[in-house]
N, C-alpha and C positions, 0 to 999 in steps of 0.2 A: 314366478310362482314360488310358494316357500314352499318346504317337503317338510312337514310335522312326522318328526320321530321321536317320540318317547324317551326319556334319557331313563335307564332304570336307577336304582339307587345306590347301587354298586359306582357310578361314576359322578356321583355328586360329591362334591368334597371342597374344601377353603384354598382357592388358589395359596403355591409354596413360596415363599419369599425367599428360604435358603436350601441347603441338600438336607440339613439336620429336620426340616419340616417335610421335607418331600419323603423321607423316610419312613416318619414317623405315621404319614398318611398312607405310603406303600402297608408297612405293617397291620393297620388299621382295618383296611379291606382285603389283602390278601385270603384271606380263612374264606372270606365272602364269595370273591371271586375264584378261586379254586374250585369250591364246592357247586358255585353256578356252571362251570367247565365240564365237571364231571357229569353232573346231570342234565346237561343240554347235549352234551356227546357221547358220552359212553351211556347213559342210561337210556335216553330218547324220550326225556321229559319237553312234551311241548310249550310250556309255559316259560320252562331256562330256556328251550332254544328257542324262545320269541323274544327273551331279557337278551341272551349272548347274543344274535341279531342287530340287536338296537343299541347295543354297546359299542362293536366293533363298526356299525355305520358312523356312530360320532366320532371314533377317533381312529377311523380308515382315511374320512374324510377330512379329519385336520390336519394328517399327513401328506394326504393327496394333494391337496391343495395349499398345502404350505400354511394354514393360519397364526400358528405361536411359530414364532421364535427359537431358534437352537440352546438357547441361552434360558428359555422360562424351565422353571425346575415341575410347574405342574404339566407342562410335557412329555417331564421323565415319569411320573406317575402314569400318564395313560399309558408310556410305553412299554413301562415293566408290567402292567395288569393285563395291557391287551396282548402281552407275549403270554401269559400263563393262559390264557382264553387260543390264543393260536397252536402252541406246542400242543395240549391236548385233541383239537382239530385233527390238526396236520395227522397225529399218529393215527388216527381212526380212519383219516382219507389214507395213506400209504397201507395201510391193511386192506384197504377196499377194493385197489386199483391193481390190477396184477397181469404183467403180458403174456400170454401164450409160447410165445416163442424165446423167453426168458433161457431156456435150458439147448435154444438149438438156433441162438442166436446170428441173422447175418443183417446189414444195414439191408439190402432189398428186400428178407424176409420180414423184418420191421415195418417198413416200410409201408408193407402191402398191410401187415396188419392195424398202422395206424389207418390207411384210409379205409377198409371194412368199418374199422368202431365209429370213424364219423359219418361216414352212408349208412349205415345200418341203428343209429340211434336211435329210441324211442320216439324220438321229439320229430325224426319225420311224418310220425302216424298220432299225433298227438289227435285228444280228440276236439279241444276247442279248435286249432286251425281248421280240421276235419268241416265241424258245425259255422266255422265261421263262413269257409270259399262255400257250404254249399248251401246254407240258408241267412248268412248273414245274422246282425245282431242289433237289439230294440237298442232305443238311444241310450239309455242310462249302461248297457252294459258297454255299449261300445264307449261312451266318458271314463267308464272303470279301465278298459282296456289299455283306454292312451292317456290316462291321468300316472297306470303304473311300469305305460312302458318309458312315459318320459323321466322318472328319477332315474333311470339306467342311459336313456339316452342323452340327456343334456352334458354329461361328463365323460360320453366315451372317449372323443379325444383325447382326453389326459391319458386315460389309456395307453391307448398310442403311444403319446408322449412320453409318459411315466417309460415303459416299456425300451423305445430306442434309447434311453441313457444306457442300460448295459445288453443294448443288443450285439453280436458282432459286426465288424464295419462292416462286410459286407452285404448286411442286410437294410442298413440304417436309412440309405437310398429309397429303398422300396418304401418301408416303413413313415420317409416322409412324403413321398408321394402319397402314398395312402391319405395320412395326416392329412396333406393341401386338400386331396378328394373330400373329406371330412368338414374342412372349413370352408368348401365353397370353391375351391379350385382360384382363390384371386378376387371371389366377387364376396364377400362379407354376408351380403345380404343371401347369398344364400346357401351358407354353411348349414349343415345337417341339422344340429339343432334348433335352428332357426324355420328350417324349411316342417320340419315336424312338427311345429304350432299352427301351420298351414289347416291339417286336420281339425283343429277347434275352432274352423270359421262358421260353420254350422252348429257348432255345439255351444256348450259354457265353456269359458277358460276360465280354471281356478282359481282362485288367489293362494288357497292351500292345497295341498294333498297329503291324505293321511296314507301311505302306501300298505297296499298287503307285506305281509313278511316276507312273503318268497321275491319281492324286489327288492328289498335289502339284502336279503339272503345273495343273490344274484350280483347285485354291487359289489358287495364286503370280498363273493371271490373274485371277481376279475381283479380287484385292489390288490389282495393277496398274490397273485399270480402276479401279474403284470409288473406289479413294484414291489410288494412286501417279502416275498419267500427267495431270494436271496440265490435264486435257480434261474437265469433267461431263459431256458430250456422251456421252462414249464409254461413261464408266458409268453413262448412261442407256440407250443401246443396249444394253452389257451385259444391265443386269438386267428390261431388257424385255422381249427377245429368251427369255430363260431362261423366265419366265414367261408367253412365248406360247406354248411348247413345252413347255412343263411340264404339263398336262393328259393332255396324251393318254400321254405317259411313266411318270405315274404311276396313271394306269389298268392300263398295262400290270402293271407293278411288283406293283399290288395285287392283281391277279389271279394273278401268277406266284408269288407270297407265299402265297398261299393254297390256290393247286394245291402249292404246299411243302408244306403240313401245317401252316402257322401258323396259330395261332385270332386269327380275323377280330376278336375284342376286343382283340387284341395293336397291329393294324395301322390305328390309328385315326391314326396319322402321315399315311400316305396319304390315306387318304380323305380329310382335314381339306385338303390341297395338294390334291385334283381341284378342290376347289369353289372354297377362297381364291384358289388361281391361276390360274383360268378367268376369277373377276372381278378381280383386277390387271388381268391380260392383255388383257382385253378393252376396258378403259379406256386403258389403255399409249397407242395410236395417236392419241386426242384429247387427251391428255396433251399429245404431244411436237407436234402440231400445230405449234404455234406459236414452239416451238422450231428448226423447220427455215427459216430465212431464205435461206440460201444454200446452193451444192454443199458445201460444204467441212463445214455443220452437218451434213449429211445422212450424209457419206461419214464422220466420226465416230463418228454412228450406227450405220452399217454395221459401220464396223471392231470397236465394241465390242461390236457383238450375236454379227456372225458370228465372232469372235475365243471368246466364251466357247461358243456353240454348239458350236464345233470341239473345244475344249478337254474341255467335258463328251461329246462323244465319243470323244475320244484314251482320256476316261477309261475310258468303256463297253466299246472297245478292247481296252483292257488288262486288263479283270475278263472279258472274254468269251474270251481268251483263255488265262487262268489255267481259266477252267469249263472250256475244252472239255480240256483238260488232263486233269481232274477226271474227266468224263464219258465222254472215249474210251476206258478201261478196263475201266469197268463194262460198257460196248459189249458189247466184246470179251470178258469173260467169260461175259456171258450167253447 
């Protein structure tokens, strides 16, 4: 399936043959992209932050996935434009995020407070999981549902991956295990993302998907955490955080999948994430133990947990709000 995203016009531009061109086109759009920075984040213009979105998906993901070369000089272009798009981010997330226990600091005081923020998150009482375990969803919403949960899903692994290059060793073990659990444990055919098209044996499977923004939104930070911010800290809160809250999410899911009319042999994706990610999750806190030396380890963690928690609810957000779209009409006719 392709994922149709928008390239805005901020990152169009004549591949650089040399540095003296690659320059010359950093100059060219820099005023552009500054100016989109500012008002996608510090303003909370919705239109810059659906451009800055769609900018940082293309060239999160040509990072991600290695596509150019160390050597191409239009490289260095996205990477000096998409750092003036990130440093403004980054300052407006590290204002946002702030620990409690910042001023009467101990690692088990931390500690306790990291796992409150990830049990206590919004996203367990969201209200499309809510709508979905307890009435289920008409077909078209449920196609929207897994048309945008799968641009996040088909590339988590890299995640992962991305992530154990500078994790510490003693975590890297775990982290590949996780990984194998991901691909399949050995058997190929049924690596996670594979198993998640299971779900569109009843439905359409696209050839496109045009995604809501808050799934790019959601992509762009795990990329930032995992590999980009230049902190393991964070995207190990990231993706531990994700995975102490994943459980109970995907209960929800499975059962709102099911009150769909999907056949329970389809939705072996979920089920397989109740169990794996209740024991990540569970492990996750004795993990990062020793990891928390100071405030600053701790408030890292914070940042990248509650950073993607938020994000994966921007996401839920914006699919709950295309449903109820869906939904109030059928309402109203009935």
């Amino acid at each position: 399936m392709k994922i149709a995203v928008p390239m805005p016009k901020y990152g169009i531009f004549k591949p650089a043959a040399t540095l003296a061109e690659a320059q010359d086109t950093i100059q060219a759009h820099l005023s552009g992209v500054d100016a989109l920075a500012y008002a996608a984040f510090i303003e909370g213009n919705s239109r810059a932050w659906v451009d800055a979105q769609n900018l940082l998906y293309h060239w999160n993901l040509d990072e991600l996935e290695r596509k150019s070369p160390v050597t191409d000089y239009s490289r260095l272009i996205r990477q000096v434009l998409r750092n003036r798009l990130l440093e403004v981010e980054e300052r407006v997330r590290k204002e946002r995020y702030t620990l409690a226990c910042w001023n009467k600091f101990t690692p088990d005081i931390a500690i306790e407070e990291l796992k409150a923020a990830a049990l206590n998150h919004r996203i367990h009482s969201h209200p499309l999981l809510d709508h979905m375990s307890a009435e289920g969803l008409p077909p078209e919403a449920v196609q929207l549902f897994l048309d945008n949960y799968y641009v996040n899903n088909r590339v988590f692994h890299l995640h992962i991956a991305a992530q154990s290059l500078s994790a510490p060793f003693s975590m890297r073990a775990e982290m590949y295990k996780n990984l194998y659990d991901e691909l399949g444990s050995g058997e190929p055919s049924e690596a996670h993302p594979l198993l998640f098209l299971r779900n569109y044996r009843t439905l359409h499977l696209p050839d496109t998907i045009i995604p809501l923004t808050g799934s790019v939104f959601l992509l762009n930070t795990k990329i930032y955490h995992t590999f980009l911010s230049g902190n393991v800290l964070q995207g190990v809160g990231g993706l531990g955080f994700l995975e102490l809250a994943m459980p109970a999410q995907m209960e929800k899911i499975f059962a709102g999948l099911k009150k769909s009319n999907l056949p329970v042999k389809d939705l072996v994706f979920w089920e397989v994430h109740i169990t794996l990610d209740k024991e990540h999750g569970e492990s996750w806190f004795e993990e990062v133990r020793d990891l928390v030396r100071s405030r600053e380890d701790a408030k890292a963690l914070f940042e990248g947990g509650m950073s993607l928690l938020d994000a994966r609810a921007r996401f839920y957000d914006d699919v709950w709000g295309a449903v109820q779209e869906m939904i109030e009409p059928q309402q109203m006719s009935a």
